[in-house]
C-alpha positions in Angstrom: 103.6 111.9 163.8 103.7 115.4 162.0 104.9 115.6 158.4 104.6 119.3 158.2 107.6 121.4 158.2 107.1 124.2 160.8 107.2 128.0 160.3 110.7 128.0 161.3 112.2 125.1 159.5 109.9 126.9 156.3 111.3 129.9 156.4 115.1 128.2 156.9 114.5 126.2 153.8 113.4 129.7 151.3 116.3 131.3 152.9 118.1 128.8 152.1 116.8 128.0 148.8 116.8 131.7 147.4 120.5 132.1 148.0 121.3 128.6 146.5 119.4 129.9 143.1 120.1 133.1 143.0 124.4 132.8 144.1 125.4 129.4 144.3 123.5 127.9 140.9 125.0 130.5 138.8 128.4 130.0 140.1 128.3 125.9 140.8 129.7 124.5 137.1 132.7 127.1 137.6 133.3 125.5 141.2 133.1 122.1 139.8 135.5 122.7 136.7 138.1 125.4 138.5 138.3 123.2 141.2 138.7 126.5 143.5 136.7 127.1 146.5 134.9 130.3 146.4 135.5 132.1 149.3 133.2 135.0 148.7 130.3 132.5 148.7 131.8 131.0 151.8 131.8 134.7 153.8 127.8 135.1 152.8 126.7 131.6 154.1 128.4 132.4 157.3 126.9 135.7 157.3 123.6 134.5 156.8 124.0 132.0 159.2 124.6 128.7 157.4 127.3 127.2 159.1 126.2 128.2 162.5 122.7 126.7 161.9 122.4 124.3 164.6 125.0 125.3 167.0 124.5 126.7 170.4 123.4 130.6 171.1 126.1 130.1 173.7 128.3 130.3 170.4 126.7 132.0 167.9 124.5 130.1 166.6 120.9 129.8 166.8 120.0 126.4 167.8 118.2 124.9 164.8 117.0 121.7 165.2 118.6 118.6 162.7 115.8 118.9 160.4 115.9 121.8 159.6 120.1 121.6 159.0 119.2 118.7 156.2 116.8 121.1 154.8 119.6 123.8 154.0 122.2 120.8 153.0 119.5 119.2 150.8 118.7 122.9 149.1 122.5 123.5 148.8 122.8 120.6 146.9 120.4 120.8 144.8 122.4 123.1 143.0 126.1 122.6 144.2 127.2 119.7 146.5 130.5 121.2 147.0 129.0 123.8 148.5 126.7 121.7 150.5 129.8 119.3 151.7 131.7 122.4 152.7 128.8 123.5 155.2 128.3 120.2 156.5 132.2 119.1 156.9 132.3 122.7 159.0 128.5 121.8 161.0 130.4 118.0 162.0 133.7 119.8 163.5 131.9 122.4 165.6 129.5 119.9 166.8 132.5 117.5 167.8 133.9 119.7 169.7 131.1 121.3 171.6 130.1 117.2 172.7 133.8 116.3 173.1 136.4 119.6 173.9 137.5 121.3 176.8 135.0 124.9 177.4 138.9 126.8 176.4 138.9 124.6 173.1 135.4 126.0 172.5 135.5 129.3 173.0 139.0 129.2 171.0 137.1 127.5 168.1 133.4 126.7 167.9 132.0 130.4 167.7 135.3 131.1 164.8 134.1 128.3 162.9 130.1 129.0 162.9 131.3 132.7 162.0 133.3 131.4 158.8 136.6 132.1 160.2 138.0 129.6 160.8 138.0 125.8 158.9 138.3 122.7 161.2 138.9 119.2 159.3 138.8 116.0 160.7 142.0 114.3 159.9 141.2 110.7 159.8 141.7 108.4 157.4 144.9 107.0 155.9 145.7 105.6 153.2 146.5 102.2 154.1 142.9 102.0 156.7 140.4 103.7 154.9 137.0 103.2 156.9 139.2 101.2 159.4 139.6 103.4 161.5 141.0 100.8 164.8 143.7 100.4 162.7 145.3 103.8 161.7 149.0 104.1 162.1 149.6 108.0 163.2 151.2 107.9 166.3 151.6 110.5 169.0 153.9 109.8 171.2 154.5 111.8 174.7 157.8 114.4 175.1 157.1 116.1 178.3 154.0 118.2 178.4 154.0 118.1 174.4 152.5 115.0 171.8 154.9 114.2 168.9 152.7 113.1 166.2 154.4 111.0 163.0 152.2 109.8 160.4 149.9 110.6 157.1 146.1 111.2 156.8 144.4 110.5 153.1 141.5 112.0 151.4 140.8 115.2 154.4 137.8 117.2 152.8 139.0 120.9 152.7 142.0 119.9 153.9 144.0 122.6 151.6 141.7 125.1 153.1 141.9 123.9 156.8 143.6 126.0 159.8 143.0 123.2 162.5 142.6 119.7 162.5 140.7 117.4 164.8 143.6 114.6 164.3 142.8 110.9 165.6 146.2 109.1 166.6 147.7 106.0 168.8 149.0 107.9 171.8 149.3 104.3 173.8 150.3 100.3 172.5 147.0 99.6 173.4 145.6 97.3 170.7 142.6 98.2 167.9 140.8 101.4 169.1 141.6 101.4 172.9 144.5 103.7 172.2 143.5 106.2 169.8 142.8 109.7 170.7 141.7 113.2 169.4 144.2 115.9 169.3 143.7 119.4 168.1 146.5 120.3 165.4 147.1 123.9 163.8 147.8 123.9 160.7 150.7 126.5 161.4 152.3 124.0 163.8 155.9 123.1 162.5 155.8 119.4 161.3 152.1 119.7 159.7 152.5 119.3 155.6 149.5 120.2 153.8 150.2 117.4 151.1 148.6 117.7 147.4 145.5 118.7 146.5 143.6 115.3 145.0 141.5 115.3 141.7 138.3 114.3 142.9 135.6 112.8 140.1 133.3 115.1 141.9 132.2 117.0 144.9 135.2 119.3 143.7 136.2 122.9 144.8 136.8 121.8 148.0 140.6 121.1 148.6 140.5 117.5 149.3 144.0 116.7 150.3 146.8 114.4 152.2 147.8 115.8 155.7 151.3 114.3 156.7 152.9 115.0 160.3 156.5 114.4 160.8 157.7 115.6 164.1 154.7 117.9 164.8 154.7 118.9 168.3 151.4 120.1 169.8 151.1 120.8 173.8 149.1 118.5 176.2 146.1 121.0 176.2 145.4 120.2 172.5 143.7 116.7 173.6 140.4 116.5 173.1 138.9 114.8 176.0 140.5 111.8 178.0 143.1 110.3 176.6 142.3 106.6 174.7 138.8 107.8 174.4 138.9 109.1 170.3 137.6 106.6 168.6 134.1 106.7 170.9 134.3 110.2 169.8 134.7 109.5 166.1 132.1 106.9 166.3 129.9 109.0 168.0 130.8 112.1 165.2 130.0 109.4 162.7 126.6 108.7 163.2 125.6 112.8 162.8 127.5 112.4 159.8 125.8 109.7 157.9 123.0 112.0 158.9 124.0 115.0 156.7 125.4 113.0 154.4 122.4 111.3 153.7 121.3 115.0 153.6 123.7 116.0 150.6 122.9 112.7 148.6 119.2 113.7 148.8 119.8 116.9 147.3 121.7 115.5 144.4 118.5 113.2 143.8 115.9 116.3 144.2 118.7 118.3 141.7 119.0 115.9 138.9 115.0 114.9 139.0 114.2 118.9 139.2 116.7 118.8 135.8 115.4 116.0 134.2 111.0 117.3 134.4 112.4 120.8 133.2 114.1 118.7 129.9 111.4 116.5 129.6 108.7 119.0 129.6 111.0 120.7 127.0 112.4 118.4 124.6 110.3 117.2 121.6 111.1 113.8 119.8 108.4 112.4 117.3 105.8 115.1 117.5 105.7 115.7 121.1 107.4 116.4 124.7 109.6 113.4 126.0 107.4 114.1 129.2 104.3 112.2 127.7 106.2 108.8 127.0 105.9 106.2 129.7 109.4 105.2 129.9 110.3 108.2 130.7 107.1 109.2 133.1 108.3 105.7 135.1 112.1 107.0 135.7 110.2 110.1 136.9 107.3 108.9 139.1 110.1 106.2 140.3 112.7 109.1 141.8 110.0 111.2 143.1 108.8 107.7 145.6 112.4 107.0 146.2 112.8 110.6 146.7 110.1 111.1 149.2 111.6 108.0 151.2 114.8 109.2 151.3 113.3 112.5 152.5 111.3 110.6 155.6 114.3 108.3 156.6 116.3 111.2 157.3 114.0 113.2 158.9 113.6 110.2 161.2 117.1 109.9 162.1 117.1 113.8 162.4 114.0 113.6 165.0 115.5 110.7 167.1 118.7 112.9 167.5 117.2 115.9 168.8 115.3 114.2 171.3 118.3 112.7 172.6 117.3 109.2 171.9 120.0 105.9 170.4 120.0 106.8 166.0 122.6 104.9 164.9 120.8 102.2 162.7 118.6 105.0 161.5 121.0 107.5 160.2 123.4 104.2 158.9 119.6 103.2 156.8 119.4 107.1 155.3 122.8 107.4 154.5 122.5 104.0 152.9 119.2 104.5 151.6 119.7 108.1 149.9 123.1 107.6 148.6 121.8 104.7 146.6 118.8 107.0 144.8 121.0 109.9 144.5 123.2 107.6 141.9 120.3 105.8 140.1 118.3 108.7 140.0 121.5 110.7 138.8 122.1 107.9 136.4 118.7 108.2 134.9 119.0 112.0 134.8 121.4 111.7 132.3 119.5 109.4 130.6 116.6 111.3 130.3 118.6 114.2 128.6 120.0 111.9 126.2 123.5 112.4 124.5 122.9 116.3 125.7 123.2 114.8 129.4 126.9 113.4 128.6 128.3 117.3 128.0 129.1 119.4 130.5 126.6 121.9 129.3 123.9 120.5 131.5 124.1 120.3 135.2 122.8 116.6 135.0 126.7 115.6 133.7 128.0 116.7 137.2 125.5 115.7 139.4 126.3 112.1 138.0 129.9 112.7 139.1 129.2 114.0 142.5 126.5 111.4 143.4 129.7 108.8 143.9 130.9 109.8 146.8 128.2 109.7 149.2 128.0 106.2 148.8 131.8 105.7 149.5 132.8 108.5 152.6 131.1 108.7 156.3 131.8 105.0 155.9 130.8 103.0 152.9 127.4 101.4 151.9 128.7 98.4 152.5 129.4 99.0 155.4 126.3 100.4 156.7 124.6 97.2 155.6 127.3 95.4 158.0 125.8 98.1 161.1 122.3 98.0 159.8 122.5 93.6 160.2 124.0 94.0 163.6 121.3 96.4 165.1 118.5 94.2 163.4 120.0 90.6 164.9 120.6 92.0 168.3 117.3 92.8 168.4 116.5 89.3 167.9 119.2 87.8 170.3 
């Protein structure tokens, strides 16, 4: 085992982390209360090659291992996880289709999207199924050599900002998820709604929205794959995305502890820095070990994925694992600061708010606990 970050993977992460200090830190509590995505920052990730970090040289990209991709989403945020949740929503569509789409589909798409281009959401959940995905209720029924989709998708991240959507829907009778399948949907197409744009506690600037179809019609070519096979996809798509998830809730936790040592070391009360009382040096030396854990799970997951080998129960423990720090260590951030952590004017305030949703989306904690049990007891059967 090796707990060094190579030159590469070093040299990612100041890249990485100079742009996030210098551009995106200045900029994120205007993201976060505008609730606008900032396109200019967008343009310079792509440029600097962000969004095609782990992609293919056959597509742009430069064929970064996973590590060093939750290194960038970790340092991005640090300071911003909208900005972070944008890169990584855009990382998880190019890498579905490069596993699961036609070569046309990727040379239409995948190079586009690593280039900043073009957004691709996944258009998943509904509002009546939520991590359920077996039982969604989109349908896309068969007219010839054209689908005619009919239903509405919930809580789509960037789904204001998307131009195509990877869109899971019943295309057979077929009970649960044997008839569900992966269709790729413009968003010019005639029948596709961009519905409104949901007020998010946090992770906002990002154009979180409904997606409703009434009557689209997309042609035969826009499946992705065989037909019947979308929810092995999404499954599949799933696991890498606990994975950078896991990645974004770790940088909320490095964020709000880098916050709280700079107030502590700081802020006087009864003759002296908070930073030499040991109720505050235990919240510290308590994130930095939870920190450091979260940091090794992922990594984990992130090594058993590049080598090709089975990660589900790993990347299900970091996303379960670092999700759960970022919010106490977020919690305790605030804490630390005091009644100045409940304003806005510190970061702290937000990074509270945004460390929420990693524990809810990519499938919920709870539910990782219910994957986690079944790896663990079928080891045992």
């Amino acid at each position: 085992m090796i707990f060094e970050l190579n030159e590469e993977q070093k040299m990612i992460r100041e890249t990485v982390r100079q742009f996030a200090q210098e551009v995106v830190a200045p900029r994120a509590a205007e993201i976060d209360e505008s609730d606008e995505f900032p396109k200019d920052i967008w343009r310079q990730m792509a440029e600097l090659g962000f969004i095609s970090l782990t992609l293919p040289e056959k597509y742009g990209g430069i064929g970064a291992d996973h590590i060093s991709c939750s290194i960038m989403l970790e340092e991005l945020a640090k300071v911003s996880a909208a900005m972070s949740n944008a890169v990584l929503t855009s990382k998880l569509q190019s890498d579905f289709l490069v596993r699961f789409a036609s070569e046309e589909q990727k040379e239409k798409y995948v190079a586009a999207i690593g280039r900043g281009e073009v957004i691709c959401c996944i258009s998943a959940t509904e509002p009546s199924g939520g991590t359920d995905l077996a039982s969604l209720k989109t349908r896309a029924v068969r007219e010839g050599d054209q689908f005619i989709i009919n239903g509405t998708k919930q809580f789509i991240t960037m789904g204001t900002l998307g131009d195509v959507y990877v869109t899971m829907a019943r295309t057979n009778e077929q009970p649960g998820h044997r008839g569900i399948s992966a269709i790729l949907v413009e968003r010019d197409r005639p029948g596709l709604q961009v519905g409104k744009k949901e007020k998010l506690m946090g992770i906002r600037g990002i154009g979180t929205s409904s997606i409703i179809y009434e009557d689209c019609t997309v042609p035969m070519e826009n499946l992705i794959g065989h037909e019947g096979e979308g929810f092995k996809y999404a499954m599949g798509s799933f696991d890498n995305g606990r994975i950078v998830i896991a990645s974004l809730a770790l940088g909320i936790a490095q964020g709000a502890l880098d916050q709280s040592i700079k107030y502590a070391l700081q802020r006087e009360a009864f003759g002296k820095t908070i930073s030499n009382y040991q109720a505050i040096q235990f919240m510290i030396a308590d994130a930095e070990a939870k920190i450091e854990a979260a940091r090794l799970l992922i990594y984990k997951a992130c090594y058993l994925k590049d080598q090709g080998r089975p990660y589900s129960k790993e990347a299900a423990i970091a996303k379960l694992y670092a999700s759960d720090i970022a919010q106490e260590i977020s919690t305790n951030a605030v804490q630390i600061h005091g009644g100045y952590g409940y304003t806005k004017e510190y970061p702290v305030e937000r990074m509270y708010r945004d460390a929420k949703l990693p524990q809810i989306y990519e499938g919920t904690n709870q539910i990782q606990r219910v994957i986690i049990a079944r790896h663990v007891l079928k080891q045992y059967q």
